[in-house]
C-alpha positions in Angstrom: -61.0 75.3 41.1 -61.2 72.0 42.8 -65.1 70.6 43.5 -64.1 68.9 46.7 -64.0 72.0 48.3 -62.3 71.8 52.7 -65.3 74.0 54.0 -63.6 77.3 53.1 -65.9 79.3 51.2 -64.8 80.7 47.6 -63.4 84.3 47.6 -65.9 85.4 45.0 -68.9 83.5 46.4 -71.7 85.6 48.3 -71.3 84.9 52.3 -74.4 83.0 52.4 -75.0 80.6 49.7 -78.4 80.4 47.4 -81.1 78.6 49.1 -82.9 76.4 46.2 -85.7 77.9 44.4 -89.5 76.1 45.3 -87.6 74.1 48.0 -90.5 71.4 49.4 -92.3 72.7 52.4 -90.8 71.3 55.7 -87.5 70.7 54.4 -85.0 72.3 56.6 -82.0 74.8 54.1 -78.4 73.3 54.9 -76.5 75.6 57.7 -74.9 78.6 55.7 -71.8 77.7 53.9 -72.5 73.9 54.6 -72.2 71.0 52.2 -74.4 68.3 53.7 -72.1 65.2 52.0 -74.6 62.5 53.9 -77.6 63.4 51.8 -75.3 61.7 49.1 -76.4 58.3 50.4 -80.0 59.1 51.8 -83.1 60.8 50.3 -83.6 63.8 51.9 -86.0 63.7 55.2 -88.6 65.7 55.4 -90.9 66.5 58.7 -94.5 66.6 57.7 -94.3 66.7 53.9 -95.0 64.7 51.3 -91.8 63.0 49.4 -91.2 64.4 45.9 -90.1 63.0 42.9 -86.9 64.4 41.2 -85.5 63.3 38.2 -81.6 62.1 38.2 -79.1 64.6 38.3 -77.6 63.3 34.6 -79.4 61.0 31.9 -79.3 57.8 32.0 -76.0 56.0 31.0 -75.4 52.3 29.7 -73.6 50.3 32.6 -74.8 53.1 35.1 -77.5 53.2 37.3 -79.4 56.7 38.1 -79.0 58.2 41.8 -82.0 58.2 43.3 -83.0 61.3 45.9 -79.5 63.4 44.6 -81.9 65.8 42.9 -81.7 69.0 43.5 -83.8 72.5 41.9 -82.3 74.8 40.3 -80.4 77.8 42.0 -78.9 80.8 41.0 -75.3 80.6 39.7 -72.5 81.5 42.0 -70.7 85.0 40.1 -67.5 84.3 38.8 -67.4 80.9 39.8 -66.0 78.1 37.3 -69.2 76.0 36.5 -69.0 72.9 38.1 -70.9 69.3 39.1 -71.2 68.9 42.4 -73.9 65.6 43.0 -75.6 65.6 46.3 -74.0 69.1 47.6 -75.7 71.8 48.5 -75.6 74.8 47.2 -74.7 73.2 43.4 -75.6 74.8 40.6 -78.6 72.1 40.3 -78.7 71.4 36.8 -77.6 68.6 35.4 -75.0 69.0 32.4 -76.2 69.2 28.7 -76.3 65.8 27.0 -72.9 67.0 24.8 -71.5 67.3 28.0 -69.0 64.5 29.3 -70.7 62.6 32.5 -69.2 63.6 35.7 -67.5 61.4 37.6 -69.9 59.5 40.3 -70.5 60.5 43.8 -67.2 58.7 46.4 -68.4 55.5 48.4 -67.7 57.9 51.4 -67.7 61.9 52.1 -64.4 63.8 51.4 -64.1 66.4 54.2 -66.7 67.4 56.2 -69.0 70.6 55.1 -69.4 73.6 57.4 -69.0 77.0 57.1 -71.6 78.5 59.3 -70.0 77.7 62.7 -66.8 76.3 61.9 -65.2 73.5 60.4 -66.6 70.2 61.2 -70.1 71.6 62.9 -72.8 69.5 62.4 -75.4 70.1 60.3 -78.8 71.8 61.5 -80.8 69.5 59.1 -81.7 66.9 61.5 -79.9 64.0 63.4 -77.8 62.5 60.9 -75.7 59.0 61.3 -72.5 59.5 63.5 -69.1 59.8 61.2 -65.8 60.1 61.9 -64.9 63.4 60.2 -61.0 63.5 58.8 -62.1 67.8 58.3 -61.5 67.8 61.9 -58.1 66.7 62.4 -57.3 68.5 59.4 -57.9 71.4 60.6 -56.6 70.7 64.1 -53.3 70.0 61.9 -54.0 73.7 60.1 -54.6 75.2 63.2 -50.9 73.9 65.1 -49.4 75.1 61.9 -50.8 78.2 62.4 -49.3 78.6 65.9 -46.3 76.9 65.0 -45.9 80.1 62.3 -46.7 82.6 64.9 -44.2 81.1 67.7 -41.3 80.9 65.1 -42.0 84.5 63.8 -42.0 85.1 67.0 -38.7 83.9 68.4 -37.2 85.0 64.7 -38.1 88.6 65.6 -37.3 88.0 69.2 -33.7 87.4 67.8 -33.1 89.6 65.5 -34.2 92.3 67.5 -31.6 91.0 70.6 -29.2 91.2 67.8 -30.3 95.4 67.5 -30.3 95.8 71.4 -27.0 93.8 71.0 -25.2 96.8 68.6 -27.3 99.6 70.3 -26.0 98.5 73.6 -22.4 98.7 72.2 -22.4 94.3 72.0 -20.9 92.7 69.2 -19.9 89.6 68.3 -16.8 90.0 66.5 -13.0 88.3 67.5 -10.2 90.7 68.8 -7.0 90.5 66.1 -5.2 90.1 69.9 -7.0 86.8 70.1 -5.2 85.3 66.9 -2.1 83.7 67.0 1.1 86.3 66.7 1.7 87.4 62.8 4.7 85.6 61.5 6.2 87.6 58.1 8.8 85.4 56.1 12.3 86.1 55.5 11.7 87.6 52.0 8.6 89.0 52.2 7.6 92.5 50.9 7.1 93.6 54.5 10.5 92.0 55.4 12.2 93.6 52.7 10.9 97.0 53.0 11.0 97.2 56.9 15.2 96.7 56.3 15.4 98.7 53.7 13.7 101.9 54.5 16.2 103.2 57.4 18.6 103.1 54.2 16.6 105.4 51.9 16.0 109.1 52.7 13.4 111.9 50.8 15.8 114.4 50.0 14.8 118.0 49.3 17.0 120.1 47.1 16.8 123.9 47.3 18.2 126.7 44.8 19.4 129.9 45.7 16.3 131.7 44.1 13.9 129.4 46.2 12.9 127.0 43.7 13.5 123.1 44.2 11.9 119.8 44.7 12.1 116.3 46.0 13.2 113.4 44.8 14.8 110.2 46.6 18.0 108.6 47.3 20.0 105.6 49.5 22.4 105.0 51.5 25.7 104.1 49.5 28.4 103.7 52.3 29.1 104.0 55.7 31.0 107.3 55.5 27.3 109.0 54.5 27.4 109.0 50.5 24.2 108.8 49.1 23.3 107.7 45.8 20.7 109.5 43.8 19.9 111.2 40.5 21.0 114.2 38.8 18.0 115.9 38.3 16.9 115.3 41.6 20.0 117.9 43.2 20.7 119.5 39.7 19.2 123.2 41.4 20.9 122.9 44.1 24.4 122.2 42.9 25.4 125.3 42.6 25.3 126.9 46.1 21.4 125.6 47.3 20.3 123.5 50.0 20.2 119.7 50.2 18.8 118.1 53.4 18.7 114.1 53.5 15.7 113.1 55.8 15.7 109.4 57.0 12.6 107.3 57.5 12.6 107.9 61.5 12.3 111.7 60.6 15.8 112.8 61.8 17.0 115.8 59.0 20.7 115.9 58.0 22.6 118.9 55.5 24.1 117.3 52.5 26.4 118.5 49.7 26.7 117.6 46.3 30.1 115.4 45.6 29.7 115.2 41.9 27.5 114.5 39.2 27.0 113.2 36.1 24.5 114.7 33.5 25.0 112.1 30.6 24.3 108.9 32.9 21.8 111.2 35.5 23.7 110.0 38.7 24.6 111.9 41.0 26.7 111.3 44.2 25.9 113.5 47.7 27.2 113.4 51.1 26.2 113.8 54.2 27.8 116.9 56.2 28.1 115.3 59.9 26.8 111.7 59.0 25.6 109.8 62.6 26.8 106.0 63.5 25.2 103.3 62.4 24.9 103.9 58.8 23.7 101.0 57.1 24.5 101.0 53.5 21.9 98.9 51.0 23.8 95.9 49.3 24.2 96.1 45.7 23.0 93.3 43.5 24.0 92.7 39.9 21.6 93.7 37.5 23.4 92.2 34.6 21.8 88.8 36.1 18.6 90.1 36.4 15.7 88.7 34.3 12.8 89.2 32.7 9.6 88.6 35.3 11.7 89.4 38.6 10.0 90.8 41.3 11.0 93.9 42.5 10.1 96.5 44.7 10.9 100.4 44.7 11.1 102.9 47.2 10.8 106.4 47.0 8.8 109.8 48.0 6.1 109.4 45.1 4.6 113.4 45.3 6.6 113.8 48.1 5.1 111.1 49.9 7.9 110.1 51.9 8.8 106.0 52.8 6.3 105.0 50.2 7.1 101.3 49.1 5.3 99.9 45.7 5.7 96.1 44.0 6.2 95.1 40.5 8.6 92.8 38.3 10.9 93.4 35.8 9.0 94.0 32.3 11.6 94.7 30.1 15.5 94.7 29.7 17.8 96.7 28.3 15.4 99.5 27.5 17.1 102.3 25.4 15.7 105.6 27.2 16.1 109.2 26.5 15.4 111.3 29.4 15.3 114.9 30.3 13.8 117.8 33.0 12.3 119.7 30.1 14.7 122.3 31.2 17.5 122.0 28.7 18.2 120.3 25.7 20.4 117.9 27.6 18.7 114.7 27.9 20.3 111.6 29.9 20.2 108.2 28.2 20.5 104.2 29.4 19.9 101.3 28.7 17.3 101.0 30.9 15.5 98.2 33.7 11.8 98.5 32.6 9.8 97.7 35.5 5.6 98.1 36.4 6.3 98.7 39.8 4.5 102.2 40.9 7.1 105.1 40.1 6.1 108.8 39.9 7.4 112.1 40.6 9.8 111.9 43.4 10.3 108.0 43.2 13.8 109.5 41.6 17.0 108.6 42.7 15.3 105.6 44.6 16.4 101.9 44.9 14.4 99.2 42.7 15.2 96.4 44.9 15.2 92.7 44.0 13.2 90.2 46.1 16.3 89.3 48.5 16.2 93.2 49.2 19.3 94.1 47.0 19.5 97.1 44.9 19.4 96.3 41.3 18.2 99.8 39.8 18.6 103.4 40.6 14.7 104.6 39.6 15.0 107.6 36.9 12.3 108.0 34.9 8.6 107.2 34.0 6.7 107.2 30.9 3.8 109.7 31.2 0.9 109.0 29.6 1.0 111.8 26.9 3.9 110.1 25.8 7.6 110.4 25.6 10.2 110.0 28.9 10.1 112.0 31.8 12.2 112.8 34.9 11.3 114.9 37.8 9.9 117.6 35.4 7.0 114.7 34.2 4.1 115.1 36.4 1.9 112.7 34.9 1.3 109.8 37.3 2.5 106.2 36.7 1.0 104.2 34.0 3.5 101.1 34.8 6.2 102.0 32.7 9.2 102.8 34.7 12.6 102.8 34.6 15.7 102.6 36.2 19.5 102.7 35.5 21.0 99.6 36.1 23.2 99.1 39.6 26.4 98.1 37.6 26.4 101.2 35.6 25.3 103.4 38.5 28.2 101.9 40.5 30.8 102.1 38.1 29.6 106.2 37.8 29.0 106.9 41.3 33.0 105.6 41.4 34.6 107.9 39.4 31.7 110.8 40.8 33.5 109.8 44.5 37.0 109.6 43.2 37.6 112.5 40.5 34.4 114.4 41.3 33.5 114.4 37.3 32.4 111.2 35.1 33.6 109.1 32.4 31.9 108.4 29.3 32.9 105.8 26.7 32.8 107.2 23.3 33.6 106.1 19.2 34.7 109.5 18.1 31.4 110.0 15.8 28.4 112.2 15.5 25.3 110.2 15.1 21.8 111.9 13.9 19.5 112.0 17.1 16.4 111.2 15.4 14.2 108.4 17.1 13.5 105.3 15.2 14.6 104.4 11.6 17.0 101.5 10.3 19.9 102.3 12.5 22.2 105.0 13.8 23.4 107.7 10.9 27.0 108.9 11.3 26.2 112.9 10.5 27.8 114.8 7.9 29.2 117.2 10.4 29.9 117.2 14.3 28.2 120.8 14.6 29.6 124.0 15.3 32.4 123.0 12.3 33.9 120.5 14.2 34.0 116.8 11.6 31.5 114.2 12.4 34.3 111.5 12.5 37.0 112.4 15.2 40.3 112.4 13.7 42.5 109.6 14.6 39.4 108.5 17.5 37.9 105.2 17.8 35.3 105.6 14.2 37.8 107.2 12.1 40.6 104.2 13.7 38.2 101.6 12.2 37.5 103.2 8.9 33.6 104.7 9.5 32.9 107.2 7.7 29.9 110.0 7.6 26.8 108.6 6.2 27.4 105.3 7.3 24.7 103.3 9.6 25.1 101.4 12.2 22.9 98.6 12.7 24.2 96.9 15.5 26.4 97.4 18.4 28.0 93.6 19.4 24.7 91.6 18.7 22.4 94.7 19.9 20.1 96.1 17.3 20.4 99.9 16.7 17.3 101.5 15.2 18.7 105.2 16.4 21.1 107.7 17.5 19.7 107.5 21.0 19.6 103.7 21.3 23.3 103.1 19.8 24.2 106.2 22.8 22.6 104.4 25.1 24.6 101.0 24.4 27.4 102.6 24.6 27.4 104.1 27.8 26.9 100.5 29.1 30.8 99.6 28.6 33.2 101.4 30.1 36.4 103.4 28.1 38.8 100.5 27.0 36.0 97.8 26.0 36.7 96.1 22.4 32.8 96.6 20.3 32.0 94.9 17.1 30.0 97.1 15.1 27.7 96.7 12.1 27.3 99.1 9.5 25.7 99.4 6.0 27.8 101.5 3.9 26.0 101.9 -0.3 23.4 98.9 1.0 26.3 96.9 1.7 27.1 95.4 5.2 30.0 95.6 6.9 31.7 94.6 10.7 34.6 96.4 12.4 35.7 96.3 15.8 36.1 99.4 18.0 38.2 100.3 20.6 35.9 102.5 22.8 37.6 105.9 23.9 36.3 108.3 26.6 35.6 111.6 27.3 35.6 113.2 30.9 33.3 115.7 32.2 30.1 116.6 31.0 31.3 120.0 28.8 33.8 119.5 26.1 
């Protein structure tokens, strides 16, 4: 606690400080709170009474001369207060410190502050006339004092403000900019919103509708101008036989639609359009042989039925082998698949995946749910960013021979191969099933010498690890295409080249 005290009394300290015990007669106590700082300099004066003699406040000290008239008697100690020196004050404690005590520093030349806590700062004192000194307290506290009001105006005008501000937002004010203020929104070229805004009048939801009521919804585009639509098999699988199929465009204009063909194997299916209006515009086809690893892409589709629902992504992965099936048979679909993390869920099917110029690259067909394995329409797990789609080349070269014949075309080797996922290859099966050989006589295998119980490990530089990878490969090529395949026949490798046959139709 500082001694020099700036005539503001001590929290703990009584209101009225201890007058000093025995005080000499006629000697007038210092105004209440007051610290008479000229008594420092002066013995105290006395009307009427004799002087007294009081020792110095400390002993004497070598080099130091005692104070004389800074004496003071004893008074009681202030509670709580820290003890403390103060020569020539009153209302001190008014003993001088114990000899082990270091000496206090000696009295200033001149008076801090001015005393005065009876009636206000800078009041003179009651004990007598006294010499006339400029007092610092009071500019001090005239400083204080503008600080004070300066406080109070700016807490003023602060709550003055913020309360405008309230009367402001109650009053229906505000101080916001209008979006019709800023300049004109300018998209680029290739942008998503570019992009999707020309693709969308080019993709419809379609809704497919059995006999017995049951159906769903999946998605599908605009394949030519005389109103074929591109799109999956499972998506207009329950309808194909006598159901409903209605095409809905993005401006909400319903059309009837009939199935064309379809192929199970490759899960493309082609439909058309019963009285298809003008103006078709058909999407352009890009070439997803070219496509790379990290590509942007975006994907369209009725997610949940969720019609015109556009999501972003890149390619993740190529060449993907994928088994896919509705759960309801044990016919799966399989490709060699575009992996992308674009968004794709439940009625995304038979959508574009579009690259950044806004060309179709991908048909989407299937997700990977999070419980694992692949799923079509039937999965209803949401997306967990593994989709994927069957490349446009492939899905062209189907939808072809779906518009032309009405039935597909598969490449084939003339072998049974063991369906069992992962492992060192593809297994050539001791038997075909139902009796029939595993090795076609006189087909594509048995023309280049493989036998049953051979494995292939690679199809051109591919790796195989399984039946449904090497499947998936194969339905890449087309019927015609020379393949080099390696096998292990005893642990020994072996290369022969294939002459892929076909098959036509989905039953054999």
């Amino acid at each position: 606690m500082s001694t020099e005290n700036e005539g503001t009394a001590v929290p703990s300290a009584p209101s009225v400080p201890p007058v000093p015990v025995a005080a000499p007669e006629g000697t007038p106590a210092s105004a209440p709170g007051e610290f008479t700082h000229d008594q420092r300099h002066q013995p105290p004066r006395h009307q009427g009474a004799p002087q007294q003699q009081t020792p110095p406040p400390y002993p004497e000290q070598p080099g130091r001369a005692s104070e004389p008239g800074q004496g003071a008697e004893p008074t009681t100690q202030l509670p709580g207060a820290v003890p403390a020196y103060l020569p020539g004050t009153a209302g001190s404690t008014g003993s001088a410190p114990d000899a082990g005590w270091p000496p206090p520093p000696p009295p200033p030349s001149q008076p801090h502050y001015g005393g005065g806590g009876g009636g206000g700062w800078g009041e003179p004192s009651p004990s007598g006339p006294q010499p006339s000194r400029k007092r610092p307290g009071g500019l001090i506290a005239a400083v204080l004092a503008a600080a004070l009001v300066a406080g109070v105006v700016g807490g003023g005008i602060g709550y003055w403000a913020a309360d405008s501000n309230n009367d402001d937002s109650v009053s229906g004010g505000s101080t916001t900019v209008s979006a019709a203020d800023a300049p004109a929104l300018k998209r680029e070229a290739g942008s998503t919103a570019a992009v999707a805004g020309k693709a969308l009048p080019s993709v419809v939801t379609i809704t497919a509708q059995a006999q017995g009521g049951d159906g769903g919804t999946g998605t599908g585009f605009i394949y030519d101008k005389q109103g074929h639509i591109l799109t999956n098999n499972h998506v207009v699988a329950s309808a194909a036989d006598g159901g409903d199929l209605t095409a809905t465009f993005s401006n909400g204009k319903e059309y009837a639609a009939e199935v064309v063909g379809r192929a199970e194997g490759y899960d493309v299916a082609v439909v058309k359009l019963k009285a298809p209006p003008s103006g078709l515009k058909p999407l352009a086809l890009g070439n997803s042989d070219q496509v790379a690893v990290g590509d942007s892409t975006i994907a369209i589709g009725a997610p949940f039925g969720l019609s015109n629902t556009v999501t972003t992504g890149i390619i993740s992965a190529k060449n993907r082998p994928v088994a896919s099936g509705d759960g309801s048979s044990d016919k799966n679909s399989y490709m060699s698949a575009l992996q992308t993390d674009a968004s794709i869920n439940p009625g995304n099917s038979g959508g574009p995946l579009l690259d950044a110029r806004g060309a179709v690259i991908g048909m989407n067909s299937a997700i990977q749910p999070s419980g694992g394995g692949g799923g079509g329409g039937g999965a209803q797990s949401g997306s967990v960013g593994l989709g994927f789609a069957i490349p446009i080349n492939q899905a062209k070269t189907v939808a072809g021979e779906l518009i032309k014949t009405g039935q597909p075309v598969y490449p084939v080797i003339g072998a049974t191969v063991s369906m069992s996922e992962g492992g060192d290859g593809a297994t050539i099966s001791g038997d075909g099933g139902g009796g029939t050989p595993a090795v076609t006589p006189d087909g594509p295998a048995a023309k280049a010498g493989l036998k049953s119980g051979d494995v292939i490990t690679k199809f051109n530089d591919v790796p195989i690890d399984s039946g449904p990878t090497l499947i998936s490969e194969i339905w890449t090529h087309k019927p015609g295409d020379k393949i080099k395949i390696t096998y292990t026949r005893g642990g020994k490798e072996s290369q022969v080249d294939v002459t892929l046959g076909e098959r036509k139709g989905d039953t054999q």
